[in-house]
N, C-alpha and C positions, 0 to 999 in steps of 0.2 A: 504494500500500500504506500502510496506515495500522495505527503500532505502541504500545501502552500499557503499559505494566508496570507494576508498584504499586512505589512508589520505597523502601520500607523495605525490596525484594527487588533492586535496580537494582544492586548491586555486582556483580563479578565475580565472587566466590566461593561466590556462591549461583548462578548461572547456572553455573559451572563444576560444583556438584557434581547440576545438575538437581532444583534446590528448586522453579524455578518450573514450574508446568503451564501448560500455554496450550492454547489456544480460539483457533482462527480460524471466521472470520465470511467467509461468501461472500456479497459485496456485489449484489443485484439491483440496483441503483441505487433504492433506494428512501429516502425522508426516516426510517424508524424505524429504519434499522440502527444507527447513534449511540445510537439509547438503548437497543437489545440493547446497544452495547458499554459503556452505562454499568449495565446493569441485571449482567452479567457481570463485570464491574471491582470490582464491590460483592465476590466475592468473591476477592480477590487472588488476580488469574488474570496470566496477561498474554493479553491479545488481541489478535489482527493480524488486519487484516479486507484482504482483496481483491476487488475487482472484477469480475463475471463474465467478463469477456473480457480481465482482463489476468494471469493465472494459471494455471500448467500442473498437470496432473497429477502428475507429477516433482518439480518444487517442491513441492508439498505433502509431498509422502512425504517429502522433504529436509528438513520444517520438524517433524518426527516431531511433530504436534500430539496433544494426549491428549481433544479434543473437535471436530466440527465443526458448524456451524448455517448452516444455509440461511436467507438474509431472505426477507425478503418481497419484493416487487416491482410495480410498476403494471401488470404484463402479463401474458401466459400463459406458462406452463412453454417453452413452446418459443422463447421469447423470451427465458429464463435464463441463455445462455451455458452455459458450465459446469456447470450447477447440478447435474445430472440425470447429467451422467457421474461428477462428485463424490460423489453418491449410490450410483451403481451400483458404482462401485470400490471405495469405502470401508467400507459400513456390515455387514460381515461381521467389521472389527477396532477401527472406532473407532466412539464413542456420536454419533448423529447428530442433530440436532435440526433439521427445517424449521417453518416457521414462514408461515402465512399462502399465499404462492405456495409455498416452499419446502415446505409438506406437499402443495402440487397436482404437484408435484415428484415428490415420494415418490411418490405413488399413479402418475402415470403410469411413473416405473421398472418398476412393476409390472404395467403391461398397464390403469391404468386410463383414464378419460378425464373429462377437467375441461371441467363444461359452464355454462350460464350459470346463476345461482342466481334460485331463484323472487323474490326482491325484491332489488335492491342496498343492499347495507346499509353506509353510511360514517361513522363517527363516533357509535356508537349502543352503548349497553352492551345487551347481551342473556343468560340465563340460560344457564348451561352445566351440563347433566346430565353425568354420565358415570361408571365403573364402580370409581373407588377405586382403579384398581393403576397402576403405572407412574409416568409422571408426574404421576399424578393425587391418589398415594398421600397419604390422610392431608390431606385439603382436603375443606372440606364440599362436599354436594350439596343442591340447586346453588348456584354463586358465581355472580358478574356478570362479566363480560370485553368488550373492545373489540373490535367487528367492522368491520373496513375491508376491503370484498371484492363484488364482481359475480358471481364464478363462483364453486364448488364443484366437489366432486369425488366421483365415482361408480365406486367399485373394483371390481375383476376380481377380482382375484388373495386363494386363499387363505391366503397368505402374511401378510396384514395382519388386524389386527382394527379395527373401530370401536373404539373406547373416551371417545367421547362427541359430544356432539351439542346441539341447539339447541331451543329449542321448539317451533320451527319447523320441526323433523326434518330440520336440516340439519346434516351432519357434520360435530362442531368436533375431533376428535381421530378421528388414526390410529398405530396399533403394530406391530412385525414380531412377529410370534409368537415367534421364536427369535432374532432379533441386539438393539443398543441403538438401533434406529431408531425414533424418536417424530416425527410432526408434531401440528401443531393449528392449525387454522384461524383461531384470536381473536389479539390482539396482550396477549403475558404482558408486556411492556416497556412499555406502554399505564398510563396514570394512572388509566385508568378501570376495571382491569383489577383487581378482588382476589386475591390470592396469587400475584400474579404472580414474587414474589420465590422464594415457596415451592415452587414446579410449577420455577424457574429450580435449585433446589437438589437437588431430588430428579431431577435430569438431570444434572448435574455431579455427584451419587453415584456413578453410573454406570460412571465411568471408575476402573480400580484406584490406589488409592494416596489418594482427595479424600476427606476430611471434612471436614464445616462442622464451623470450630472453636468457637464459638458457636451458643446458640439464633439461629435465621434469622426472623426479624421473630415473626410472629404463630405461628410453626409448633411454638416450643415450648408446651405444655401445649394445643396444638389438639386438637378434640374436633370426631371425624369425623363428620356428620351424611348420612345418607341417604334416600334415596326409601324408601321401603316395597318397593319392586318397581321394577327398575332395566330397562326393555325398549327395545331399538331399534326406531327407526320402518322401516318399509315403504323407506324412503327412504335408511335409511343401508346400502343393495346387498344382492342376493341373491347369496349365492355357489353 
């Protein structure tokens, strides 16, 4: 387990009267989750990140978190550990955020299936279209983001929407219709990644009680730019 706190809030009497919010990070074993927890640390959180297979369900509830995010990972959902029952338990009362595998995550909670993507893409910024709401909100269309990923993800289930996608008509974002469950397939914690800060803020809105107390990097005085006509491909599922 690995824990951070922003040290102007490290006393006791601020933990005692629950000033700090926290965010845990379910660790796929993968090399970006350290810069989710610094990309999340930017907004004096505290973070605690765990390991897929060394963390109960119980223990979380115990750690009353007011966010949780799924990393990414080098392998497939079913190789997540945890990931997927953390999902399914949770994302009816707290705001969820997967990320890369952790949105192949999502979708399979939902009945979908993660299959191999038409070109492997590692280290490659790529266009991200997508529809303005959610975490998307208020970020031009399109930005540029980091895609590290083999497979994608093909949903079933009504439940989820698209809410954006690649040039390549591959799905870079998924949303629950009615709870705070967002994933997206690109890496927002990624250098390569534009707004990555800002898509990270309008996800910790989320949760009752966060405001950024500050403009958040570029997002104050942003001017939302859009397609003309915003349409999903063939590709990103028929329900």
């Amino acid at each position: 387990m690995f824990r951070r706190r922003p040290p102007r809030l490290s006393g006791w009497p601020f933990a005692f009267l629950g000033v700090i919010m926290r965010l845990v990070i379910i660790d796929n074993y993968d090399s970006f989750t350290y810069n989710l927890v610094q990309l999340f640390f930017e907004f004096e959180l505290e973070v605690m990140v765990f390991r897929h297979d060394q963390v109960s369900l119980n223990q979380l509830e115990a750690l009353r978190p007011d966010w949780l995010c799924i990393s990414p990972g080098p392998k497939a959902p079913q190789d997540a550990g945890l990931s997927k029952a953390v999902i399914a338990h949770f994302y009816k009362t707290l705001p969820i955020l997967g990320v890369c595998l952790g949105m192949q995550a999502i979708n399979e909670v939902f009945g979908g299936v993660t299959e191999p993507a038409p070109v492997p893409v590692h280290g490659k910024r790529h266009q991200i279209f997508h529809q303005g709401i959610g975490l998307f909100k208020g970020l031009p269309c399109p930005f540029w983001a980091a895609r590290y990923h083999s497979l994608m993800v093909r949903p079933a289930s009504k439940e989820l929407m698209v809410t954006a996608y690649s040039a390549d008509g591959v799905i870079m974002g998924l949303s629950h219709w009615s709870y705070p469950l967002h994933g997206v397939q690109f890496h927002p914690e990624s250098f390569l990644t534009e707004y990555g800060r800002e898509l990270a803020a309008n996800f910790l809105r989320l949760a009752p009680g966060f405001a950024v107390k500050a403009p958040v990097g570029r997002l104050s005085g942003l001017k939302r730019t859009t397609s003309a006509a915003f349409s999903l491909p063939a590709v990103a599922g028929q329900f």
